[in-house]
VOGU-417874 format. One record per atom (N, C-alpha, C): x, y, z; residue in one letter. Coordinates in steps of 0.2 Angstrom, whole numbers, plus 5000, padded with zeros to 4 digits. Layout:
<recs>
XYZA;...
</recs>
This chain:
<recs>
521650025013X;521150065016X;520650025020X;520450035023X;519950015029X;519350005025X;518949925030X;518549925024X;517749965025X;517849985029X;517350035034X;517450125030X;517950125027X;518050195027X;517850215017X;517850125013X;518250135008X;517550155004X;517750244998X;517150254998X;516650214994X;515850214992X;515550174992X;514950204983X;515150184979X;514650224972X;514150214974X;513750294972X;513050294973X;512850244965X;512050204969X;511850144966X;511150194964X;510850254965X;510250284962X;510050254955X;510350264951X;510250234943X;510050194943X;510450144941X;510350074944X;509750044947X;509750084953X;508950074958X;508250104955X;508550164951X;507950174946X;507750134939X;508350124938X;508350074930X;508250004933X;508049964937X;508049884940X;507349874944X;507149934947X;506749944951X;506349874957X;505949854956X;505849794962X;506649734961X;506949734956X;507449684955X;508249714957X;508149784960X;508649804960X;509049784969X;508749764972X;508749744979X;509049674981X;508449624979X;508549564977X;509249544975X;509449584969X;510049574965X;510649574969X;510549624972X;511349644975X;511149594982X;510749584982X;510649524989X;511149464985X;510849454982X;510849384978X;511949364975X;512049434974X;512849434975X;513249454978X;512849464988X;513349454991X;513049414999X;513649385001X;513449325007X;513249345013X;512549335013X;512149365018X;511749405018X;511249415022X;510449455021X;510749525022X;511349555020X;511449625020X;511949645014X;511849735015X;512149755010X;512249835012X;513049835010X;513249915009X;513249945002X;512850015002X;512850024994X;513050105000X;512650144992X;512450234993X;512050234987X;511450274990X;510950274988X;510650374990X;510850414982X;510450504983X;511150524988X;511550494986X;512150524990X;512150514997X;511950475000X;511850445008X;512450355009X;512750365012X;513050275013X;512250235015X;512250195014X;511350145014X;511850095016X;511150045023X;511249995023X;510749935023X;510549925017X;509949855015X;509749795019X;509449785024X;509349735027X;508749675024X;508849635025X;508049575024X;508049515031X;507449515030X;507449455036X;506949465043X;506649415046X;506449435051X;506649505058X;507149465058X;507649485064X;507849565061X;508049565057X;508249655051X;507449675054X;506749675052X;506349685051X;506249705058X;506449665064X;506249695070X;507049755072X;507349725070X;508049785069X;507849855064X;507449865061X;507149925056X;506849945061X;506449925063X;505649955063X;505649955072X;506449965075X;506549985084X;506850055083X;506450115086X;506850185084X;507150185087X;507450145093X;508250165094X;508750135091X;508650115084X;509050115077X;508950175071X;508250165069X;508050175062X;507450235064X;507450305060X;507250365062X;506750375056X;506250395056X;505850405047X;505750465048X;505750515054X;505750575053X;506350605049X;506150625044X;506850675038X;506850615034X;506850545033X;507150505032X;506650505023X;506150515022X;505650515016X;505750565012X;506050575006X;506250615002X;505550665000X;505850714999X;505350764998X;504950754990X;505150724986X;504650714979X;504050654982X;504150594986X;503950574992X;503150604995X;503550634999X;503150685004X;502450704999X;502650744993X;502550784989X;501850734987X;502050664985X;501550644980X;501150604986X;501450564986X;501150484992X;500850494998X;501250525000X;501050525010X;500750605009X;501150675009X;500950705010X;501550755016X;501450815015X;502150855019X;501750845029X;502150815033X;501850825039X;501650755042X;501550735039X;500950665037X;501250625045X;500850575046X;500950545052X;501650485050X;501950465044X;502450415041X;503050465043X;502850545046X;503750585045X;503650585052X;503350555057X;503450565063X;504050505069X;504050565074X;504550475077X;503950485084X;504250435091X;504250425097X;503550475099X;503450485104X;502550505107X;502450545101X;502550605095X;502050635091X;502050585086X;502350515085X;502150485082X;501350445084X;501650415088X;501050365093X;500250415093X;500550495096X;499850525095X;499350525090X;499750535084X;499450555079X;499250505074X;499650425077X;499450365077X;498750335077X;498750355085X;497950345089X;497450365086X;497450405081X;496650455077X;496650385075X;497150355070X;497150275065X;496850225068X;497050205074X;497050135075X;496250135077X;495950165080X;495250155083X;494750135075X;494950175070X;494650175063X;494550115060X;495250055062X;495450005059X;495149955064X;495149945070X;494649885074X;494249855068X;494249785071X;493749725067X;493049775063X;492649795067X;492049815067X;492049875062X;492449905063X;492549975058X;492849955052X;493249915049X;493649865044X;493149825041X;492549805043X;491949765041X;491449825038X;491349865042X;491049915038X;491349955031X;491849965032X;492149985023X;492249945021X;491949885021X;492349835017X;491449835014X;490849825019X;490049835018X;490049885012X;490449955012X;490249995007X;490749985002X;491249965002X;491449944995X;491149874990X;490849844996X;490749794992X;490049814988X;489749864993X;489049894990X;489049934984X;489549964985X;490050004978X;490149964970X;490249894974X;490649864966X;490049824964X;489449794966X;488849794969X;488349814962X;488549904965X;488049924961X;488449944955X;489149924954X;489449934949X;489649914942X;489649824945X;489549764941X;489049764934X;488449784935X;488049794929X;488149814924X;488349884924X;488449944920X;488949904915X;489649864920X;490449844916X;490049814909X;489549764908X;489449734905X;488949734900X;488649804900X;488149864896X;488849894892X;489449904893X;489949924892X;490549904887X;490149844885X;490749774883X;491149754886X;491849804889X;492449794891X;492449844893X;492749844900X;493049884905X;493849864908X;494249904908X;494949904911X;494549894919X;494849824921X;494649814930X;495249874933X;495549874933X;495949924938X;495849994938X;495450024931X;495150074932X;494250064937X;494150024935X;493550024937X;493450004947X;494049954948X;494149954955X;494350024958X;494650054955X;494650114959X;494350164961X;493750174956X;493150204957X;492650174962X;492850124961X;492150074966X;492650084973X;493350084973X;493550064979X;493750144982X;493550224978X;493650274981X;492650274982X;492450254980X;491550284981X;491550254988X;491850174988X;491650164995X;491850195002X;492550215001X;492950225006X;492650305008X;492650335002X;492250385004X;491550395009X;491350355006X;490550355010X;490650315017X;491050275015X;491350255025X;491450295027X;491850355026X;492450375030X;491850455032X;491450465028X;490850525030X;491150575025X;491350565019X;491750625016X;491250625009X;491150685008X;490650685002X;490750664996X;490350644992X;490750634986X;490350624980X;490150664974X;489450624971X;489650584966X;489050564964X;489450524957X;489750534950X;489550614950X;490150644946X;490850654948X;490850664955X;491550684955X;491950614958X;491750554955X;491950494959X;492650464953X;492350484949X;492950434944X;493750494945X;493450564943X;494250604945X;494350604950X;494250594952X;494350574963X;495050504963X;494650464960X;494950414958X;495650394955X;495450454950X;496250454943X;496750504950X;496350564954X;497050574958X;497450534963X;496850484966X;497050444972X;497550394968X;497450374963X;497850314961X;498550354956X;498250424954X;499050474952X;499550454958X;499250504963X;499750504970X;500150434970X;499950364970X;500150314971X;500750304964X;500450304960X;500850294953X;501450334951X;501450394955X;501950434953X;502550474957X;502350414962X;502850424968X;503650434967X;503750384964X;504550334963X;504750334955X;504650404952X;504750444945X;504950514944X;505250514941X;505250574937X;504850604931X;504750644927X;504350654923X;503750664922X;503050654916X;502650654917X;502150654924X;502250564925X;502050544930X;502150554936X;502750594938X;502750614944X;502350684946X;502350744940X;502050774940X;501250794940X;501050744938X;500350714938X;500150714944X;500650674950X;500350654957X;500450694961X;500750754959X;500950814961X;500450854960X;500050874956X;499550914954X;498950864959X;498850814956X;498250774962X;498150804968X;498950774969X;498750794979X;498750864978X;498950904976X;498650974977X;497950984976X;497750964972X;496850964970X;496350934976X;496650884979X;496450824984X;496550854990X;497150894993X;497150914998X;496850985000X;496851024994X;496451074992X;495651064994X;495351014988X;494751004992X;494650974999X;494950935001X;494850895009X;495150945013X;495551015012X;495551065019X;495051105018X;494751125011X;494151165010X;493551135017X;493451065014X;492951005019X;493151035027X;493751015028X;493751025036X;493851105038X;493851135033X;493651225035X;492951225035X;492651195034X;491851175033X;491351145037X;491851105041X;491551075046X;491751095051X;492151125053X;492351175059X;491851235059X;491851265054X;491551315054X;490651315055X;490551245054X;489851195054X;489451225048X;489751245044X;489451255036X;489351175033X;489651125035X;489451065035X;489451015042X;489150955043X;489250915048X;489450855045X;490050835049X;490150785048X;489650725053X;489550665048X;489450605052X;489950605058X;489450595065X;489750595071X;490050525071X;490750535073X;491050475076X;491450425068X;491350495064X;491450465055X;492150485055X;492450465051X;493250485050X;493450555050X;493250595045X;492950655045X;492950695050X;492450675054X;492450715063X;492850685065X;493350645068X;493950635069X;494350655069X;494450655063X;495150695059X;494950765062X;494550815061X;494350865063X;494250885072X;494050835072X;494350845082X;494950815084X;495450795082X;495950765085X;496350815085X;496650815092X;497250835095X;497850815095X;498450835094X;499150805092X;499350805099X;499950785099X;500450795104X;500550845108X;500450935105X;500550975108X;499750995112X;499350955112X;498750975114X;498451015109X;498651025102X;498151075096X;497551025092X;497251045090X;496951025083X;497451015077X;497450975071X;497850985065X;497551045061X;498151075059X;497951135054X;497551095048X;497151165044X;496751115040X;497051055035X;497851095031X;498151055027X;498450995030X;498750995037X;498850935041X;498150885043X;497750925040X;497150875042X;496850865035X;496950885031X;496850865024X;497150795022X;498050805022X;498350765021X;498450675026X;497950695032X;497750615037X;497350595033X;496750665030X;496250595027X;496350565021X;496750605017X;496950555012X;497450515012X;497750505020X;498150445021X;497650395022X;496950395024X;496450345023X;495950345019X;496050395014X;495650365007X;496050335001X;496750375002X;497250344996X;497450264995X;497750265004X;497750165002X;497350145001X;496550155002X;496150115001X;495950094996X;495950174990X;495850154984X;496450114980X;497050124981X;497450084980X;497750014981X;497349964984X;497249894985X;496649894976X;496549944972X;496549924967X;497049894964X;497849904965X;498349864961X;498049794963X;497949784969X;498149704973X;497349664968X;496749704967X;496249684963X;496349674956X;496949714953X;496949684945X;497549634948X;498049634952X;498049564952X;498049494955X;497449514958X;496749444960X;496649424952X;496449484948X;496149464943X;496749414939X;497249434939X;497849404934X;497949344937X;497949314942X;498049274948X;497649224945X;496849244944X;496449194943X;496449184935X;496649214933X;496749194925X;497349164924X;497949154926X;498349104925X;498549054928X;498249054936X;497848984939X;497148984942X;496848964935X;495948964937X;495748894942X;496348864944X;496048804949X;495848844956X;496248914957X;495948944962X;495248984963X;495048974960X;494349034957X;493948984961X;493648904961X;493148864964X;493048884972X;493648874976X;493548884982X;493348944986X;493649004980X;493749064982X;492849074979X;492449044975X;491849064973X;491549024977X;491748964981X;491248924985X;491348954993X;491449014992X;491749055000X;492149005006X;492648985003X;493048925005X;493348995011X;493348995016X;493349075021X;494149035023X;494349005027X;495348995026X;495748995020X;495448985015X;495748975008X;495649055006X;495149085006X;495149155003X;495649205008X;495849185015X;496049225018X;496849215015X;496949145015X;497749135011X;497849155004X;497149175001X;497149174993X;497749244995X;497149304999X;497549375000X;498049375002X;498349335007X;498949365010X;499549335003X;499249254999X;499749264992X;499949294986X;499249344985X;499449384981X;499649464985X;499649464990X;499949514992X;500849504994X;500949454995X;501649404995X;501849404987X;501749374984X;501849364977X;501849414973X;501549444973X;501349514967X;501849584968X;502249614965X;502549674969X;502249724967X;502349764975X;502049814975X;502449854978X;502749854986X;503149904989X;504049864987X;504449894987X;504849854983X;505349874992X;505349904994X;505649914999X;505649985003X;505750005011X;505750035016X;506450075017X;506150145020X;506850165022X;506850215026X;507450225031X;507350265038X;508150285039X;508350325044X;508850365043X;508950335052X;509950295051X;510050265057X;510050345061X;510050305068X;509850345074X;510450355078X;510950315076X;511650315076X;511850285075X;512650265074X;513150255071X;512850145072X;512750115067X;512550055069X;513049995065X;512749935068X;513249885064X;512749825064X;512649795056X;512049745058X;512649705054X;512449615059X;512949555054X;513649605053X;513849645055X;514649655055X;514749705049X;514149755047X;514349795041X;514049855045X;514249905044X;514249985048X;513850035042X;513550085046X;513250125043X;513150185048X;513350245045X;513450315050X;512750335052X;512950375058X;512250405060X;512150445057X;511150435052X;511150485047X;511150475041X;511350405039X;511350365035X;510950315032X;510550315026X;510150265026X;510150175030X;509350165030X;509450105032X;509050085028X;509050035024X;508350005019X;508249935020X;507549925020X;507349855022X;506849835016X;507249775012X;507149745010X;506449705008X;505749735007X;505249705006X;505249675003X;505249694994X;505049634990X;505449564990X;506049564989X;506449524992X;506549484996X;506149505004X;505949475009X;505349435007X;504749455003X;504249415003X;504349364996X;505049354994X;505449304988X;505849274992X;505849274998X;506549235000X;506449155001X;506949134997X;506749054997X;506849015004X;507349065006X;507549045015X;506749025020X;506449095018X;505649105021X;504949055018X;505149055011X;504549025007X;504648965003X;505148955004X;505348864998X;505448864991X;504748894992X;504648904982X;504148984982X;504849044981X;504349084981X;504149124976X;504549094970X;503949124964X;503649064962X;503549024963X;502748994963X;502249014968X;501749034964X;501049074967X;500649014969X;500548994976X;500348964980X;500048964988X;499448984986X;498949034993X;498948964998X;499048894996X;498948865002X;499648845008X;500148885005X;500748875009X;500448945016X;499848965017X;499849015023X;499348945026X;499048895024X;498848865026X;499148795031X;499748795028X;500248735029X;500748775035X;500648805038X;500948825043X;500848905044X;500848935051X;500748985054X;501349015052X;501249085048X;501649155047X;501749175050X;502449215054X;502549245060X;502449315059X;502549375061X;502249425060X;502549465056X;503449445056X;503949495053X;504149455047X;503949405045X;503849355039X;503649405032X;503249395034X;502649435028X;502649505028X;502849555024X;502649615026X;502749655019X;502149645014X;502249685009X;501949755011X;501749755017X;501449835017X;501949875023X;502649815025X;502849855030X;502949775039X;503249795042X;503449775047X;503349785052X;503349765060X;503349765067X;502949765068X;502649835072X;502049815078X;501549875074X;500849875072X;500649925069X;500349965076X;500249935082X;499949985087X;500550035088X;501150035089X;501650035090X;502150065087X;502450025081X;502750065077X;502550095069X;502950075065X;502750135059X;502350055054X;502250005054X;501849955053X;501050005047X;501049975041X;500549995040X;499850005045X;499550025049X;498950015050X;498449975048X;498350015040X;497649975035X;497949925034X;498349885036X;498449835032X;497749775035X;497649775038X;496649735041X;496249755035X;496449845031X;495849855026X;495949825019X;496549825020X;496849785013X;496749725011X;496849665016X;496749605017X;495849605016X;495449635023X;494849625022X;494449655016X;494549715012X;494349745004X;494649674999X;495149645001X;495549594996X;494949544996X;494949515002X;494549445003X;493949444999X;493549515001X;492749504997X;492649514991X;493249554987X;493049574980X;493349504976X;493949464979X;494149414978X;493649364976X;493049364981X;492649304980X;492149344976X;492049404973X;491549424970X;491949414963X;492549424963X;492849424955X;492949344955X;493149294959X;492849214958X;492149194953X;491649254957X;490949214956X;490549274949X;491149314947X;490649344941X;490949294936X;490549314930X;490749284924X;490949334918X;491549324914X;491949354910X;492349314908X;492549354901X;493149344897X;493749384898X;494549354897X;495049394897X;495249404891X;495149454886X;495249434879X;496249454879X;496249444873X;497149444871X;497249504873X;497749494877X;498049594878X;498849594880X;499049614884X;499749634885X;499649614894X;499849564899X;499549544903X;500449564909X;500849564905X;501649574908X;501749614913X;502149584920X;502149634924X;502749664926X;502849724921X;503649734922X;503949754928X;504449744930X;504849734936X;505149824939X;505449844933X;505749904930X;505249964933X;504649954932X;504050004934X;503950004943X;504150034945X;503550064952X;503250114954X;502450114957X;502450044957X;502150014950X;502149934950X;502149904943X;501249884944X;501149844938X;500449824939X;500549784930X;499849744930X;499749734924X;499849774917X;500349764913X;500249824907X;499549844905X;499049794903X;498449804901X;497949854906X;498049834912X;497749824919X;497149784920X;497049744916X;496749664916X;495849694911X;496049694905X;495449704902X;494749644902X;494349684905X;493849594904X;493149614898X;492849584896X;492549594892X;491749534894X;491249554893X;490649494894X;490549494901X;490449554905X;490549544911X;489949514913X;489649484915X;489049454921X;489049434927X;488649484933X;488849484939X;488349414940X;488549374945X;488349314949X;487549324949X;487349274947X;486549264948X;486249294956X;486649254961X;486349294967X;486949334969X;486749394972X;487449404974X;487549414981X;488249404982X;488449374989X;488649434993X;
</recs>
């Protein structure tokens, strides 16, 4: 039999049961940065590497229109969302993003989160002990909200929270917790289309030139406005990641508790060393385990084939572990960004290629810059990590600290920064 022909076992279980480790693996046992599987009943073709990376992420390969599965849709991104688009209705609906993310806009949410966790800090420690991943969430949904012009009081800021980080949590499951992120987003888009039938209708105003009025004024492709619920689901494409760099902040915190030699620099605003601290826990730490898109036709990468219509999946976690790339890449080491220039397709825990461009996270600027300052805020507070269950299982996505990094004795920084 042909070896192009010869059929291929669906690998789902296994992908479900192995979760960040399941990719990596099958790399690891066979010659070369690729791999044919089947994957939901699709033949799959697994890439990693640079070069894959710009081979993914060129749609005259790799299509993400259809390509995201509807539980997906359902929890994370949203049915419509700007991630199911290809070619100009992509880019259009692109354009609302990129103006939001500029340096100057990126400084200011990072202004109100930091102001967020700010007036937050005190309370933790009136408290005894606070779970930090629940608490960064809160602080990093009050801020984004108040950047973004979206109402939000301080009762309704903690359950605001628990949906933002459902949707995230219950993407890449069955059960329970998928359920859960299901209900969120219905509650979340429910209330954000209510908002933009409110602001239209000018029973509320949004802050001029604020995400909000944006979203609300923006035109697609076809020359329309988005319907409410397509415009419901954009903003919570910019309040969900945001709240969700609280995984990447409980693990700054785990970061700093198992190598506490980097707490001084990161506490003396060492500004090149904080900017490498970010990009290696977001390098090191797993969170997107891997990308996927539907060939655009019939393709062949390194000499393996995969039908038009067929998965393509690119290798994230894996990629940001390659020892080809990084020397030593489970050792957690923020000054190897320092000891040489990163190339763009290098590094992409949040995705690949070109973000003006192609399907590249956008907020990845917000990520990084939310990372940097709470980084050096959690450097300069004072706490304890008492005995708890700190393990970051592999099996889980996404995974996070079991405890979600409990600290106890908190005191914020004499002056603060």
């Amino acid at each position: 039999m042909d070896v192009l022909s010869r059929p291929l076992l669906d690998r789902t279980l296994p992908l479900l049961a192995e979760g960040y480790a399941w990719l990596p693996n099958r790399m690891r046992d066979t010659p070369g940065p690729v791999v044919r599987t089947r994957i939901l009943g699709r033949p799959a073709l697994a890439l990693r590497g640079p070069e894959a990376v710009r081979f993914f992420y060129d749609e005259r390969n790799v299509h993400r229109h259809r390509a995201i599965p509807e539980p997906v849709l359902a929890t994370l991104f949203g049915h419509e969302a700007v991630h199911t688009l290809d070619g100009v209705a992509h880019r259009t609906r692109k354009s609302l993003f990129l103006p939001l993310l500029a340096p100057g806009r990126i400084a200011g949410l990072v202004d109100h989160v930091t102001g967020a966790w700010d007036e937050a800090v005190p309370a933790w420690g009136r408290r005894g002990s606070v779970v930090l991943f629940d608490e960064a969430s809160a602080v990093l949904t009050t801020g984004v909200h108040r950047w973004a012009g979206i109402p939000l009081d301080d009762a309704g800021a903690e359950a605001t929270a628990r949906d933002m980080i459902a949707m995230v949590d219950g993407f890449a499951t069955a059960g329970p917790r998928h359920l859960r992120a299901r209900r969120a987003r219905a509650r979340q888009e429910d209330r954000l289309g209510r908002l933009v039938r409110d602001v239209r209708s000018g029973t509320v105003t949004a802050p001029e030139d604020s995400v909000l009025d944006l979203v609300c004024r923006h035109r697609d492709a076809d020359g329309g406005p988005l319907d409410e619920k397509t415009a419901a689901v954009e903003l919570l494409n910019v309040v969900r990641p945001t709240t969700a760099v609280a995984w990447f902040v409980a693990f700054t915190a785990h970061a700093l508790h198992k190598w506490p030699e980097h707490r001084a620099p990161l506490a003396d605003g060492d500004v090149p060393f904080t900017a490498a601290f970010a990009h290696e826990v977001r390098r090191f730490y797993p969170f997107v385990p891997f990308l996927g898109g539907l060939a655009a036709r019939d393709l062949y990468w390194r000499g393996e084939w995969v039908p038009a219509g067929g998965l393509v999946v690119l290798d994230v976690y894996g990629q940001n572990h390659d020892e080809s790339l990084w020397g030593d890449p489970y050792a957690f080491r923020p000054r190897r960004f320092l000891e040489r220039p990163v190339e763009r397709d290098e590094l992409i825990p949040q995705g690949g290629g070109d973000p003006a461009a192609g399907h590249r996270c956008p907020g990845e600027g917000v990520t990084v810059g939310v990372l940097e300052a709470l980084a050096v805020r959690l450097a300069r507070m004072e706490y304890t990590v008492p005995e708890q269950n700190l393990a970051i299982p592999l099996h889980r996505v996404p995974t996070r600290p079991h405890s979600g990094v409990l600290l106890s004795g908190v005191r914020p920084p004499a002056v603060s920064s």
